[in-house]
BAPAFI-321040 format. One record per residue (C-alpha): residue in one letter; residue number from 0; x, y, z. Coordinates in nm, 2 decimals. Layout:
+--------+-----+--------+--------+--------+
: residu : num :     xx :     yy :     zz :
+--------+-----+--------+--------+--------+
:      A : NUM :      X :      Y :      Z :
...
+--------+-----+--------+--------+--------+
//
This chain:
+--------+-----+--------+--------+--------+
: residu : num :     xx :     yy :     zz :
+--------+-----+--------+--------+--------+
:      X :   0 :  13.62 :  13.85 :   9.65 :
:      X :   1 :  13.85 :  13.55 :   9.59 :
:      X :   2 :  14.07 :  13.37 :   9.84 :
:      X :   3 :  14.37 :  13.25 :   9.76 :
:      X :   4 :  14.49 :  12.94 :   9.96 :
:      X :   5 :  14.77 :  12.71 :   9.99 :
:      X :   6 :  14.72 :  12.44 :  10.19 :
:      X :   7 :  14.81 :  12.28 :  10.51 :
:      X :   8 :  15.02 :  12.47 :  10.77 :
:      X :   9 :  15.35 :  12.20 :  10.73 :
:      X :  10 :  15.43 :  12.31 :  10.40 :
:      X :  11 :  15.52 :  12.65 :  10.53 :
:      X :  12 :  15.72 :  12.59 :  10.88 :
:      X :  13 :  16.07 :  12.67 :  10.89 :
:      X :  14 :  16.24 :  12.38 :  11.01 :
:      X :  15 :  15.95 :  12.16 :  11.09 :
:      X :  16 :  15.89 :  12.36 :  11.37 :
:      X :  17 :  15.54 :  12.35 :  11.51 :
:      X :  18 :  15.36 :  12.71 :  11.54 :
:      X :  19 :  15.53 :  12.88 :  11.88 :
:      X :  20 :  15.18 :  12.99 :  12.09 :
:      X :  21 :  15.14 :  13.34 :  12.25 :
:      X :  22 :  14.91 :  13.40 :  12.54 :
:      X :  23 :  14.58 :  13.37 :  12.46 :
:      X :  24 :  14.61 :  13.03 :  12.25 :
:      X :  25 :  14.71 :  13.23 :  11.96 :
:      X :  26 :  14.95 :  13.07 :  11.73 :
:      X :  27 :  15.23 :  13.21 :  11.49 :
:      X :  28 :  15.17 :  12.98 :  11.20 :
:      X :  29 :  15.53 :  13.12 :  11.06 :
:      X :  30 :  15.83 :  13.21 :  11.22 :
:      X :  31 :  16.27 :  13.24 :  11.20 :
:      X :  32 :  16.40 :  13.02 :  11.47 :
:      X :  33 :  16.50 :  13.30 :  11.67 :
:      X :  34 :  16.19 :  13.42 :  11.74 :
:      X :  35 :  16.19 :  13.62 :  12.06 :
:      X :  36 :  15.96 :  13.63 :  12.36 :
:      X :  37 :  15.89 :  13.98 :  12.35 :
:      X :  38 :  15.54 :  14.06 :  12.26 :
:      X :  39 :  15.51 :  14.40 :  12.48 :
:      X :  40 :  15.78 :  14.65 :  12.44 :
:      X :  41 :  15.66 :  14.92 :  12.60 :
:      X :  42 :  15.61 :  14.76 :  13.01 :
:      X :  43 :  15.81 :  14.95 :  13.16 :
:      X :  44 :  15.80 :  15.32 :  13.04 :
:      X :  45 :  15.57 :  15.57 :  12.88 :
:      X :  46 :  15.64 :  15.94 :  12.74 :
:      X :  47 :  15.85 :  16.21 :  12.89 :
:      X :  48 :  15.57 :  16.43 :  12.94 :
:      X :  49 :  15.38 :  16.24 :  13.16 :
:      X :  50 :  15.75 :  16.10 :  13.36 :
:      X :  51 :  15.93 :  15.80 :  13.20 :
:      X :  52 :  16.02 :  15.55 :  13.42 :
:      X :  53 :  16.40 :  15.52 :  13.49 :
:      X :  54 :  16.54 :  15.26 :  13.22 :
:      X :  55 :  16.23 :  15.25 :  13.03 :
:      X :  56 :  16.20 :  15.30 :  12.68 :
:      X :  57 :  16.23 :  15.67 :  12.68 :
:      X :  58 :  16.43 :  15.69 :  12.96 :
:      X :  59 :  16.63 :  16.03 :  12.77 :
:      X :  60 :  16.42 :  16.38 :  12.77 :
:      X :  61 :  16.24 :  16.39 :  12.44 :
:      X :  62 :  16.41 :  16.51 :  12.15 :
:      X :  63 :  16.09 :  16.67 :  12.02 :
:      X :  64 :  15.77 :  16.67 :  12.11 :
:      X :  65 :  15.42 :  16.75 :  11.90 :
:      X :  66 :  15.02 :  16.91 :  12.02 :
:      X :  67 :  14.84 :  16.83 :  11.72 :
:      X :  68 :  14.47 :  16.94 :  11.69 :
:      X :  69 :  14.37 :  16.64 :  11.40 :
:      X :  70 :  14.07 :  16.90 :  11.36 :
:      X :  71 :  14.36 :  17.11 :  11.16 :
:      X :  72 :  14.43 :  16.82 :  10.90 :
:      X :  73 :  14.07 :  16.81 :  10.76 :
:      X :  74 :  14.03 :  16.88 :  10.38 :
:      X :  75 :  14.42 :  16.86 :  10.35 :
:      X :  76 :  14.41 :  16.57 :  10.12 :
:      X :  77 :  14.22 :  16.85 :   9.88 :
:      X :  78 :  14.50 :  17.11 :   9.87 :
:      X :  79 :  14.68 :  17.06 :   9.53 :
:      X :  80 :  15.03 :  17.16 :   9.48 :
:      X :  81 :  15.41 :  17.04 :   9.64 :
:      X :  82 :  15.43 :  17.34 :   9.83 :
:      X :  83 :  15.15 :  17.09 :  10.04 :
:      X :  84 :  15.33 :  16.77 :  10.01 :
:      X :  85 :  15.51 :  16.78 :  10.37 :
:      X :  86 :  15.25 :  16.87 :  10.55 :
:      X :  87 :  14.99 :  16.58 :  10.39 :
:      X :  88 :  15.27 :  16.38 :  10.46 :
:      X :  89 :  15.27 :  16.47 :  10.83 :
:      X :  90 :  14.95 :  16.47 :  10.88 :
:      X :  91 :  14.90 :  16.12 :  10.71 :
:      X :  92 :  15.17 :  16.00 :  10.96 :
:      X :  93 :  14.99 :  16.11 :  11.24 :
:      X :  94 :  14.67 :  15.97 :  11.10 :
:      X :  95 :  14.88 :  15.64 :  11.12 :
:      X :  96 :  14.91 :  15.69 :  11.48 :
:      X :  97 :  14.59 :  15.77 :  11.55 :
:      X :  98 :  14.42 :  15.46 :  11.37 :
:      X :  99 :  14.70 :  15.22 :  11.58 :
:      X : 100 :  14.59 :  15.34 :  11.93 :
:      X : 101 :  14.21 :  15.37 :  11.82 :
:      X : 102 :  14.22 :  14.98 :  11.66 :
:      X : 103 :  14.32 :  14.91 :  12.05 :
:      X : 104 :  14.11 :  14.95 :  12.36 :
:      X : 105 :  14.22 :  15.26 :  12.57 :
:      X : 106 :  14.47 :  15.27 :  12.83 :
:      X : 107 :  14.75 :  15.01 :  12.70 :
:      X : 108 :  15.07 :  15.11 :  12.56 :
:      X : 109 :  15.12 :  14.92 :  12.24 :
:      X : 110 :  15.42 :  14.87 :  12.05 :
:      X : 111 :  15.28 :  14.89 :  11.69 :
:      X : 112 :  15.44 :  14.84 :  11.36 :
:      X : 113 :  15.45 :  15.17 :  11.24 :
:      X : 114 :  15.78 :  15.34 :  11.16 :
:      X : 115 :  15.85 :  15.65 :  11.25 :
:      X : 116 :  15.92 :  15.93 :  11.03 :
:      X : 117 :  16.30 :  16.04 :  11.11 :
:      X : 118 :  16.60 :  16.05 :  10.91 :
:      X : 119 :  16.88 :  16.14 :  11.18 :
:      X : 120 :  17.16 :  16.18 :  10.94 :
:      X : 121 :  16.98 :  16.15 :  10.67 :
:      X : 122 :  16.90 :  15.75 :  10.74 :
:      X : 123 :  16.59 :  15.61 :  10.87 :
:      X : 124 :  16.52 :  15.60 :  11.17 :
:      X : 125 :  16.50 :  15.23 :  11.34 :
:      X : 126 :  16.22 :  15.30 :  11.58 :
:      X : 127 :  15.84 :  15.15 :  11.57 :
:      X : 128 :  15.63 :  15.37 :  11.75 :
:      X : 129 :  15.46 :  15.29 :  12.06 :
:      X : 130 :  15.12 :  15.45 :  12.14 :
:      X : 131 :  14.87 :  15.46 :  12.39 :
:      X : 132 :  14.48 :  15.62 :  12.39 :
:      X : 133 :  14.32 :  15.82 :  12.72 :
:      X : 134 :  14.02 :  15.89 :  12.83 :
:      X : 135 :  13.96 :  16.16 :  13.03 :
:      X : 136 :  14.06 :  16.35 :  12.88 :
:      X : 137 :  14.03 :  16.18 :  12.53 :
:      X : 138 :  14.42 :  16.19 :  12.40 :
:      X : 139 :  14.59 :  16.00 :  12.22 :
:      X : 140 :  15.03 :  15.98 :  12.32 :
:      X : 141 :  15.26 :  15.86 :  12.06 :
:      X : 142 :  15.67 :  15.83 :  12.13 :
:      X : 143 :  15.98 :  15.62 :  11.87 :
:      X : 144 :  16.20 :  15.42 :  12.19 :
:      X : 145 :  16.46 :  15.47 :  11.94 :
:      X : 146 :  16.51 :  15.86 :  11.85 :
:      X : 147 :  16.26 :  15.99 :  12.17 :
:      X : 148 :  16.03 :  16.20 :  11.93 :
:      X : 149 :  15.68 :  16.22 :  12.07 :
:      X : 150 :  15.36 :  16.41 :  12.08 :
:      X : 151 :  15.00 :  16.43 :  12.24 :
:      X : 152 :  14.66 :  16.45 :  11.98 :
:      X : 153 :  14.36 :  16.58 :  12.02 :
:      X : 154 :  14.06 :  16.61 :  11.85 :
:      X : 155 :  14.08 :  16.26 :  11.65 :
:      X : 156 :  13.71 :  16.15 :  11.74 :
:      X : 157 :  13.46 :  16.07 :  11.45 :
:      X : 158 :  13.76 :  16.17 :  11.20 :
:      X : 159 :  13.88 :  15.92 :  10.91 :
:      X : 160 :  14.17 :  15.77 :  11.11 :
:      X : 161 :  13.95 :  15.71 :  11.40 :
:      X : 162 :  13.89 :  15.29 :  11.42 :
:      X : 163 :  13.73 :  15.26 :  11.71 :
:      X : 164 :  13.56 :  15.08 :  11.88 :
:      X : 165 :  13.84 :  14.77 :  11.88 :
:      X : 166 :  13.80 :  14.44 :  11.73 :
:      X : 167 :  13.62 :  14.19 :  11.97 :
:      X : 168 :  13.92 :  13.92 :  12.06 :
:      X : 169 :  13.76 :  13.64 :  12.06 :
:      X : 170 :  13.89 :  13.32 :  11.90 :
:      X : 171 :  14.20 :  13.51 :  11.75 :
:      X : 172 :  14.48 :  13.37 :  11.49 :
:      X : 173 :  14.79 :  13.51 :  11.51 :
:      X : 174 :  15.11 :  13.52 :  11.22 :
:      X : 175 :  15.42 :  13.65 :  11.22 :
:      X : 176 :  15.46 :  13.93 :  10.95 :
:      X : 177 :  15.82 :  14.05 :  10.84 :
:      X : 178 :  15.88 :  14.40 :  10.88 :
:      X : 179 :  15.88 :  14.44 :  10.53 :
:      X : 180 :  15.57 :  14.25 :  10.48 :
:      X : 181 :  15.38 :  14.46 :  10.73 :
:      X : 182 :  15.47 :  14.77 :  10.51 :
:      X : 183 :  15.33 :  14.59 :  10.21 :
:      X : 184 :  14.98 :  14.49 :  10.41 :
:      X : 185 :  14.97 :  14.88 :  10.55 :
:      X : 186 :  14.98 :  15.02 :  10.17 :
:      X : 187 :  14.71 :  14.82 :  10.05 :
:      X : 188 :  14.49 :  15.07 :   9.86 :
:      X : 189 :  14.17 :  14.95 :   9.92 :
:      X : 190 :  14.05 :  14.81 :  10.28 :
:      X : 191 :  13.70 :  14.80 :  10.48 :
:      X : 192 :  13.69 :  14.95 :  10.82 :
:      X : 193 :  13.70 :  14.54 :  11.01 :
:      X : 194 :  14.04 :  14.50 :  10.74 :
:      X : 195 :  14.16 :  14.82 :  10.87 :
:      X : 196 :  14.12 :  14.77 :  11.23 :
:      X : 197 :  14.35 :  14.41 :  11.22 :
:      X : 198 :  14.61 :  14.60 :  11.02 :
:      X : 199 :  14.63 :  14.90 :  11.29 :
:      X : 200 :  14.60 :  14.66 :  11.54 :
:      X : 201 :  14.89 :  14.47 :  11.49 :
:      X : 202 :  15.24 :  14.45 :  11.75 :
:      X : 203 :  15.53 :  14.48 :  11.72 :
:      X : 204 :  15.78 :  14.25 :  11.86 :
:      X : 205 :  16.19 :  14.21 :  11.77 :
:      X : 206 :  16.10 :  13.93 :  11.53 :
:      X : 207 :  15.87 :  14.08 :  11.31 :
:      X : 208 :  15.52 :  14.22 :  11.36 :
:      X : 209 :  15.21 :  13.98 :  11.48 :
:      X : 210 :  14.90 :  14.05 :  11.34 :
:      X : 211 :  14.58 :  13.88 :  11.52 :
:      X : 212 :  14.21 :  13.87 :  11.38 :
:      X : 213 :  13.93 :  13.59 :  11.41 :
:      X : 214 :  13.84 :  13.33 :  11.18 :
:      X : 215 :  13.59 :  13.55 :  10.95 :
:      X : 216 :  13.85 :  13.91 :  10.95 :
:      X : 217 :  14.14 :  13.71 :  10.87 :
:      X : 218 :  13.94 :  13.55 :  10.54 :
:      X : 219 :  13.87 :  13.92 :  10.48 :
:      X : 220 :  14.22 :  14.01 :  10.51 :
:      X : 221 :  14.34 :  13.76 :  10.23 :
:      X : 222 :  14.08 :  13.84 :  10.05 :
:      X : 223 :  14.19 :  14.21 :  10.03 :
:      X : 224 :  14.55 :  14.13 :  10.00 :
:      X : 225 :  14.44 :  13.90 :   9.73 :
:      X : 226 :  14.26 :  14.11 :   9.53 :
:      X : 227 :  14.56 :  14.37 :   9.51 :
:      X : 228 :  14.81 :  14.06 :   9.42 :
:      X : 229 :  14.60 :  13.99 :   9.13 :
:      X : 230 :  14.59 :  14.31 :   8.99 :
:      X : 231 :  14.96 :  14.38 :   9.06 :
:      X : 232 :  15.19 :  14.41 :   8.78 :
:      X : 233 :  15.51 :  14.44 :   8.95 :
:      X : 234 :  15.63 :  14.11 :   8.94 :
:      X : 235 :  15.86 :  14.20 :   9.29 :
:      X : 236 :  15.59 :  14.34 :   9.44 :
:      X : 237 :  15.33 :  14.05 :   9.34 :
:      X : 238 :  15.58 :  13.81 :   9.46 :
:      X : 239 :  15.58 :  13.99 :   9.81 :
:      X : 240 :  15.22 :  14.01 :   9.84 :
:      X : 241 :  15.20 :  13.64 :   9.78 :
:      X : 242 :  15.43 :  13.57 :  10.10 :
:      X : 243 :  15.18 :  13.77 :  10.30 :
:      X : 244 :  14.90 :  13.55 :  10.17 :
:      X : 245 :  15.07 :  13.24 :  10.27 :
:      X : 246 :  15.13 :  13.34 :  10.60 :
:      X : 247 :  14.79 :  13.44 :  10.69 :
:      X : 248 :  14.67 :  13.19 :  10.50 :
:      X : 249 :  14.90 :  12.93 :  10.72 :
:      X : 250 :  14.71 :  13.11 :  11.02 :
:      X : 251 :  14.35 :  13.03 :  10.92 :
:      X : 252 :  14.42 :  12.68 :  10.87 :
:      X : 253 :  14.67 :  12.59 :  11.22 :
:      X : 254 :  14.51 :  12.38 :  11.42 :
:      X : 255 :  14.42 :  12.49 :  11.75 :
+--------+-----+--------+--------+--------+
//
């Protein structure tokens, strides 16, 4: 699978600016000038069900909250018809969820990418969902900060969503995704299991979405992201593809 690269780091800095480091010597090889410090949403509160911390992120009772059995979505993707199409949708939703807090070890709340589902009068909701995965018992907890749905699944283990064990962290580049950008990089059609883990894994933060890897899963990453650019004919979509690639791309090569 081909790379596509682009060069130094300089030619893609906003500004001049040098990369801003996060904790951990990771580096955002790309970011707005008002990039804020905010790389854990979710401190200070977790879901209603379990008691949310006064001022915290859910600090309002839930407006509704889901038990799902993912044991109950298998096969779905075989039903035919649009009598189906809600439901796959659902359950693809919640498979979302699950491969975010499995691409994480368990017992962090993590403020992912992934936006949540609502349409309160009838316009999307603004929310990215924060999630966290249990042990004992083995659960996985899911809540949007913004509307206060939530919801508690079960019986994700061994299914196609489920991405663990995480990522080892080890010598991690980080880049600054786009909102948009991230959506583009989570509809890729065609990703390994490594590929998919970085995606899931990424955080969300209120300038954009960070997505960390090493060295060798970042190359992957391009390479995937590559591949689809190629073989896009959308030129919008192409285009948009070819941002993410020099972002990560600006990644690999910042120096240290």
């Amino acid at each position: 699978m081909k790379n596509l690269r682009y060069g130094g780091v300089g030619r893609f800095r906003r500004g001049g600016e040098d990369p801003v480091v996060l904790g951990g010597g990771h580096q955002i090889a790309e970011v707005a000038p008002s990039f804020l410090a905010e790389c854990d949403l979710a401190a200070s509160g977790w879901l209603s069900i379990i008691g949310t911390a006064p001022g915290g992120p859910l600090a309002k009772p839930a407006w509704m909250i889901y038990i799902t059995d993912m044991r109950h979505s298998a096969g779905m993707e075989e039903l035919v018809g649009p009598q189906f199409a809600p439901a796959k949708r659902f359950a693809a939703y919640l498979g979302g969820v699950v491969s975010a807090a499995t691409a994480h070890p368990p017992g962090e709340v993590i403020a992912t990418g992934l936006a949540c589902h609502r349409r309160p009068g009838h316009k999307p909701c603004s929310g990215r969902l924060l999630v966290r995965r249990a042990e004992a018992p083995a659960r996985i907890e899911w809540a949007c900060p913004a509307c206060s749905e939530e919801g508690v699944i079960s019986g994700w283990e061994g299914s196609a969503w489920d991405l663990s064990p995480a990522l080892a962290t080890d010598d991690e580049r980080a880049a600054l995704l786009s909102i948009d950008q991230y959506r583009r990089v989570l509809g890729l059609r065609l990703l390994d299991t490594d590929s998919l883990r970085v995606v899931y894994a990424a955080r969300y933060t209120g300038a954009g979405v960070i997505v960390s890897a090493s060295e060798e899963d970042l190359e992957t990453l391009i390479g995937y992201v590559a591949d689809e650019a190629n073989h896009e004919t959308d030129s919008a979509r192409r285009r948009g593809l070819d941002d993410v690639i020099r972002i990560l791309d600006a990644a690999l090569v910042a120096r240290e």
